[in-house]
N, C-alpha and C positions, 0 to 999 in steps of 0.2 A: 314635754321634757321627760328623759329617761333618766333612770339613775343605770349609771356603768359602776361596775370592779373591778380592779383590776390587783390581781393574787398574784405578790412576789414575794420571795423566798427570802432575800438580802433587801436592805436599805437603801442602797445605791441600785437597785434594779427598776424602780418605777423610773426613774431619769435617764438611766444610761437603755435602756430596753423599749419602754413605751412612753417616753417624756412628749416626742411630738403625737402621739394619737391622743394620750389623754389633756395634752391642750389643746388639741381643736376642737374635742369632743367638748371640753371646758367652756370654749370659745364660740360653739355652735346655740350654748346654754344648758346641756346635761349636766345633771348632778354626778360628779367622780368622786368618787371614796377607793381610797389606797389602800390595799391589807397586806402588812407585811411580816412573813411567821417569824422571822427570827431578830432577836435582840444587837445585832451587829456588836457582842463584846466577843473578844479571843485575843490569844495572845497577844498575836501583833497591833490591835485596837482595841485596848482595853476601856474605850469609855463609849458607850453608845451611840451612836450616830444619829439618833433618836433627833436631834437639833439639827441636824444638815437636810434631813427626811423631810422636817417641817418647813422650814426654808424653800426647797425646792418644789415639794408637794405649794405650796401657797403662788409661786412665783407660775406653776403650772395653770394654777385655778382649781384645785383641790381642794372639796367643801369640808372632807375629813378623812384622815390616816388613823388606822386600827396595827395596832400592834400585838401581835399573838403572842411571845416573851419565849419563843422557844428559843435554844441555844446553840447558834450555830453549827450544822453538822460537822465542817473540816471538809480538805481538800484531798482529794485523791483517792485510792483503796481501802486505805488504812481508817475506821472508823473509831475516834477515841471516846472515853469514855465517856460521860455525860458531868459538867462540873458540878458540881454540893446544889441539891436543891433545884438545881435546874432540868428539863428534858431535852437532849438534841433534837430538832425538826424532824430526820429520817427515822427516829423512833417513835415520832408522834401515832397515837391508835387513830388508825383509818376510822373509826365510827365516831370517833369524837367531834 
């Protein structure tokens, strides 16, 4: 048995992106742990999706999701600020 990772950006990316690898891999009997950097709040979702993540990760066979808390970067060109207390992901320090 291997342990896999699988590093997504948004919450809804391990299901919509690699839902069937990481359940076969589940399925095969590898240990799969989900890391996902950003906090899925913004304007238009302001509550976490944090419960939909765990849901789906468990339904996959997903032994554990890590959550990095960063705050979503935004869509397009335009990079907005960073909200109170929080860091956007595209600002994250590479050595960290």
């Amino acid at each position: 048995m291997t342990t896999i990772v699988a590093f997504h950006a948004h919450a809804d990316d391990p299901v919509l992106l690699s839902g069937g690898t990481l359940a076969r891999a589940a399925a095969d009997g590898h240990r799969v742990v989900v890391v996902v950097a950003t906090d899925g709040m913004s304007a238009e979702h302001p509550t976490p999706r944090w419960a939909e993540l765990e849901a789906s990760a468990a339904i996959l066979g997903v032994r554990r999701v890590v959550h990095l808390g960063y705050a979503d970067s935004g869509h397009g060109p335009e990079l907005y600020p960073d909200p109170p207390g929080r860091q956007r992901f595209t600002r994250a320090d590479t050595e960290e």
